[in-house]
C-alpha positions in Angstrom: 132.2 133.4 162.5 130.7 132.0 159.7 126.9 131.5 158.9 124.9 129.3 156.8 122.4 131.8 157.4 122.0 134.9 155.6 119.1 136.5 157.5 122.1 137.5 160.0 122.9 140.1 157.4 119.5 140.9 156.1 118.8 141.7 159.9 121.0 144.6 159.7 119.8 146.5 156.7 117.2 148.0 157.9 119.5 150.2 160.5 123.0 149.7 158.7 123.0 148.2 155.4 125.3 146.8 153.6 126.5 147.5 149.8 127.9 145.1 147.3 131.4 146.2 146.7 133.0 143.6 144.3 131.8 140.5 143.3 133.4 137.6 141.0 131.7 134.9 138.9 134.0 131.8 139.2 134.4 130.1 135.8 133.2 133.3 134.0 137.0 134.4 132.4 135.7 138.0 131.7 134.5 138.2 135.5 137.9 136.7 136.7 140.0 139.3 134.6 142.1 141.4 137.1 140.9 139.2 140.5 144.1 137.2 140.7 142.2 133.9 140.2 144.8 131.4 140.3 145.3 127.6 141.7 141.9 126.9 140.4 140.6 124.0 138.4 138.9 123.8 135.2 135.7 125.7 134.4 132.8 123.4 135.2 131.1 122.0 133.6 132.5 122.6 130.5 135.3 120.2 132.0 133.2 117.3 132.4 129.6 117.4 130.0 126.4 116.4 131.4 126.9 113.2 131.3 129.7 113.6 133.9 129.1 114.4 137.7 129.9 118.3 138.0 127.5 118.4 134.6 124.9 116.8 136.2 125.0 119.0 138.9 125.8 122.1 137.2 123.3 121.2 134.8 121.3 124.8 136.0 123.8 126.6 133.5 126.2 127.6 136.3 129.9 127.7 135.2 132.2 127.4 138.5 135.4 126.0 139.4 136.7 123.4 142.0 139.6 124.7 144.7 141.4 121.5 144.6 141.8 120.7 141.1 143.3 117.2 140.3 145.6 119.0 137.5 146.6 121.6 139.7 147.1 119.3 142.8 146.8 121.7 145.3 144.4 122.1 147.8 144.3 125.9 147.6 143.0 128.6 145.4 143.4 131.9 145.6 141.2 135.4 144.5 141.6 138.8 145.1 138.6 140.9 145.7 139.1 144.5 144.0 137.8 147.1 146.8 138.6 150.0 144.1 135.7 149.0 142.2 133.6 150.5 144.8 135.5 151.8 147.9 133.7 151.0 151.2 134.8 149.6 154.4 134.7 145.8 154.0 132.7 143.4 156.6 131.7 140.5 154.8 132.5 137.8 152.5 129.5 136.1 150.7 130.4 132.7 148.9 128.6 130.1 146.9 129.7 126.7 146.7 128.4 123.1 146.3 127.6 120.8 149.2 126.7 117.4 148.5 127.2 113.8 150.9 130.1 111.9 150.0 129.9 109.6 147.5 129.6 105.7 149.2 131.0 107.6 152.4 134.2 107.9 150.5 135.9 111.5 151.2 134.5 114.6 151.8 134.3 117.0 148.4 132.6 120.3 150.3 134.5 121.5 153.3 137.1 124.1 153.7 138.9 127.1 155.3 138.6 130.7 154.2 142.5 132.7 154.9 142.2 136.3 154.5 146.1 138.3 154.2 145.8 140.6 157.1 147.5 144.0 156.9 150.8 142.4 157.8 150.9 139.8 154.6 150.2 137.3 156.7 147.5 134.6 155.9 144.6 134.4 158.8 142.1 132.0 159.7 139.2 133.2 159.3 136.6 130.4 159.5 135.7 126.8 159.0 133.1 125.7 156.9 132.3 121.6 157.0 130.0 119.1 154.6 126.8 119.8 156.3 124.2 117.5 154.0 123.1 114.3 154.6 121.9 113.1 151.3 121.6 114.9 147.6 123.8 117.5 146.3 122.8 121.5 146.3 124.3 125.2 146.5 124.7 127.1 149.5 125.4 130.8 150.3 128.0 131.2 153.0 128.6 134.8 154.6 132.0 135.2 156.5 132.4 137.9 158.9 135.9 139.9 158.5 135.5 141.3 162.2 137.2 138.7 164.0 139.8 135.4 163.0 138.6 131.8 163.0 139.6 132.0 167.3 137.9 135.7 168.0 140.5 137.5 167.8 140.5 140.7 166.3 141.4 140.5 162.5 143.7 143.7 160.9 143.0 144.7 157.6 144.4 147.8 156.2 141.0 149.7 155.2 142.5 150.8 152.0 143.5 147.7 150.8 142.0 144.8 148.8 140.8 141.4 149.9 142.6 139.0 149.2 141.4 135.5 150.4 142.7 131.9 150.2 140.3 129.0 149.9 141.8 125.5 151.2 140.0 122.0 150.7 140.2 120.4 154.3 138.9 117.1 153.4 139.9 113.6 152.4 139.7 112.7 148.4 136.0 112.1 147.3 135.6 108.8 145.1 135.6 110.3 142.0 138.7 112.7 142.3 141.4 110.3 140.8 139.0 110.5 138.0 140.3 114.3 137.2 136.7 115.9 139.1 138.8 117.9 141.6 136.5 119.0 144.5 135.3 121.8 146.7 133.2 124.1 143.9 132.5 127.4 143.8 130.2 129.5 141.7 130.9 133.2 142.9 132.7 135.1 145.9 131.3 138.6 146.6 132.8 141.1 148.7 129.8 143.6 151.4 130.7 146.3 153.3 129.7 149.5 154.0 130.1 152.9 151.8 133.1 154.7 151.1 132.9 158.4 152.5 131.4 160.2 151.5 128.3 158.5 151.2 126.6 158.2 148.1 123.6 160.4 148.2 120.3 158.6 147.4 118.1 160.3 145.1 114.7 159.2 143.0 115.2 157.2 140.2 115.9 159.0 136.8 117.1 157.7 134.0 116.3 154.6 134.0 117.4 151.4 136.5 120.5 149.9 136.0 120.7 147.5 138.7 118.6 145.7 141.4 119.3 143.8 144.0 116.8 141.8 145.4 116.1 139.3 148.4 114.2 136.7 147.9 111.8 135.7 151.0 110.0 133.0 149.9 109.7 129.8 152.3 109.2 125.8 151.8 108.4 123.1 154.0 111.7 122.3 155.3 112.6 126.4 154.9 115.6 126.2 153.1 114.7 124.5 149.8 116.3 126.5 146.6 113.9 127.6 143.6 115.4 128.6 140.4 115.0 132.4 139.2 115.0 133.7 135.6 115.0 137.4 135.3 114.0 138.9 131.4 113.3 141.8 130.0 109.7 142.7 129.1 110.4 142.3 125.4 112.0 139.4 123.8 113.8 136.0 126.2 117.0 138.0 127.1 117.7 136.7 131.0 119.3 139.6 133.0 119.9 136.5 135.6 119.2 132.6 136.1 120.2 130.5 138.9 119.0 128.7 142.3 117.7 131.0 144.9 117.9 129.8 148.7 115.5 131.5 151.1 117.0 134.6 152.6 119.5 134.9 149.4 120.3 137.7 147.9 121.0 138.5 143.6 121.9 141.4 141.8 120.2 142.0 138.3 122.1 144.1 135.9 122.2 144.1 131.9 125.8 144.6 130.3 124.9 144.5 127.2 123.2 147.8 127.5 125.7 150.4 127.2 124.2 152.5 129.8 123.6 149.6 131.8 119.9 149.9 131.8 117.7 147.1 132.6 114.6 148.4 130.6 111.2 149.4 130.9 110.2 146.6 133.3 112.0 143.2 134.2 110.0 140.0 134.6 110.5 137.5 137.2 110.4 133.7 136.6 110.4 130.8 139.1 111.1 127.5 138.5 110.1 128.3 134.7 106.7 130.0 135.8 106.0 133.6 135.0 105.8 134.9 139.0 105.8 139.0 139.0 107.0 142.1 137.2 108.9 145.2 138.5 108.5 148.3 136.3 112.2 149.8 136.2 112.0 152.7 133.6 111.6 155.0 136.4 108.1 156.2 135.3 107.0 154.5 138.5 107.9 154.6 142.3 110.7 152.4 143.1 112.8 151.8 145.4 114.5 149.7 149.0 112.1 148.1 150.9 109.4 147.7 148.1 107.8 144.4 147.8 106.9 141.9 145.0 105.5 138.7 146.2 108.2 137.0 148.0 110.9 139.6 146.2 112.1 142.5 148.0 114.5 146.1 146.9 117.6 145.6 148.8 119.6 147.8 146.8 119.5 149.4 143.5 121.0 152.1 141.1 119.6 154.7 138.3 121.1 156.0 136.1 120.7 159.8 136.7 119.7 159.5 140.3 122.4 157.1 141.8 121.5 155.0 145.1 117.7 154.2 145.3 116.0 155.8 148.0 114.2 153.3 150.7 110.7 153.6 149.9 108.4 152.3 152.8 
C-alpha cells in the first residue's frame, strides 16, 4: 500500500537495501527520451511564468508536468520505467508530486491512482493517493509498493520486464483548470528494487565518485517541513543538484557533464542557500554507506574504478 512515509524504506537498508534502478525527471525532455512519456501536459512552469500559479509554485527551478492537462483532456498519463538500465528485481515506485488545498474549496488538483500493466497486459490498481493538506501548497515523496494490488492481492509482474505505470487524476476540476493549468503535477518517478544477479561486488572507492545518494535526516518542528538542497562542486557555482528535501527523503548526486561521470574532488552541501557540510569524493579519503555528514547520510554510491561503495560503519 502506499506511504507518505519514506522511513518504511529507509528501515530496510540496513538488512536488504534497495538500489535505484531507473529514474525519470518529468518536464526534463532529455530525461523523458525513450520512457514512453505520453498523455502529459506542458512542461511547467515554462507553460505558465512566475507570475502564473504553477510558476509560483515551481518557482524552486523544478520543471514537471501535470497528468491531466487541459490540452490533452485526459485524466491519465502514462510512463514507462526502463528496467534494462539497471536490471534488478523491482519493489518500489517512488514519486514526487505537488499537494496543495483546493483553491476556495473548489476541486481537488492533487489526488490520484497509480495502474501498473501486470504480466498479462492488463492495467492494475495499485494504490490510492488523496489531497492530504489543509492549507499551503508543497512537494511530497510517495513510495508505492509493487508487492500487492490496491485490494492485497498479489500483483504479477513478469521480472524481466519493464514498468510501465498509468497515473489517473481522481478528482473534481480545481478553479483554475478552465484556465489551461491542468492539475495533478509531478516532478520525477523513480523505479527501487533490488540487484540483478549477480550482485554487483562492492569494492573501495577508486577512481573517483560518480554518484551519491544520500538521505537526508534532518527534523523540524512539525517533522516534515521541506528545506531546499544545493549540491556544488568545490570549485566554481556548478550545482550537481537543487531542490526541496523532505525529512527521510532520499537524492541522488551525479555530474553528466563530466564525461566519466565524476563528481570531483569534494561536493559541497547547501541548505536553504547556507554553506552546511562537505563530502570529499576524490577517493583519497574513506567513503562510503552508512557514513554521516550532519543530518546527511551514504545510502548508495558508485566509483569509478571500484563500482558499488562498500558500507562503511
Amino acid at each position: 500500500m502506499m506511504t507518505l512515509l519514506i522511513s518504511a524504506l529507509a528501515s530496510t537498508a540496513t538488512a536488504d537495501p534497495l538500489q535505484l534502478l531507473c529514474r525519470v525527471d518529468i518536464g526534463n525532455p532529455t530525461s523523458e527520451a525513450g520512457h514512453d512519456v505520453i498523455s502529459w501536459g506542458p512542461i511547467e512552469p515554462a507553460a505558465h511564468p512566475i507570475d502564473g500559479a504553477w510558476g509560483f509554485f515551481m518557482r524552486t527551478g523544478e520543471d514537471a508536468r501535470v497528468i491531466w492537462g487541459y490540452e490533452e483532456g485526459t485524466r491519465c498519463a502514462f510512463v514507462t520505467l526502463d528496467r534494462y538500465i539497471n536490471p534488478g528485481a523491482a519493489r518500489a515506485i517512488c514519486l514526487r508530486h505537488l499537494d496543495s488545498i483546493a483553491r476556495y474549496g473548489i476541486g481537488d488538483d492533487c489526488s490520484f491512482d497509480v495502474f501498473i500493466k501486470d504480466s498479462y497486459g492488463n492495467w492494475v490498481l495499485t494504490d490510492h493517493y488523496t489531497n492530504q493538506l489543509n492549507i499551503g501548497s508543497t512537494w511530497l515523496v510517495t513510495w508505492v509498493y509493487l508487492d500487492e494490488d490496491y485490494y492485497g492481492n498479489p500483483l504479477d509482474i513478469n521480472e524481466n520486464d519493464d514498468i510501465e505505470v498509468m497515473l489517473c487524476a481522481t478528482g473534481d476540476m480545481w478553479l483554475y483548470f478552465a484556465s489551461d493549468m491542468g492539475q495533478v503535477a509531478f516532478d520525477w518517478i523513480e523505479l527501487w528494487g533490488e540487484e540483478a544477479l549477480p550482485p554487483v561486488e562492492c569494492g573501495p572507492c577508486d577512481g573517483g565518485v560518480t554518484s551519491l545518494t544520500l538521505q537526508y535526516n534532518g527534523t523540524t518542528p512539525d517533522d516534515d517541513t521541506p528545506v531546499y538542497v544545493e549540491v556544488k562542486k568545490k570549485k566554481g557555482d556548478e550545482i550537481l543538484f537543487d531542490g526541496w528535501v523532505a525529512p527521510t527523503e532520499m537524492f541522488t548526486v551525479t555530474n553528466e557533464a563530466d564525461k566519466h561521470g565524476k563528481l570531483g574532488s569534494e561536493i559541497k552541501i547547501y541548505v536553504n542557500g547556507e554553506e552546511y557540510t562537505k563530502i570529499h569524493t576524490s577517493c583519497s579519503q574513506p567513503i562510503g554507506i552508512g557514513m554521516v555528514f550532519g543530518d546527511f547520510e551514504i545510502v548508495g554510491g558508485e566509483s569509478l574504478k571500484g563500482g558499488t561503495l562498500p558500507s562503511i560503519n
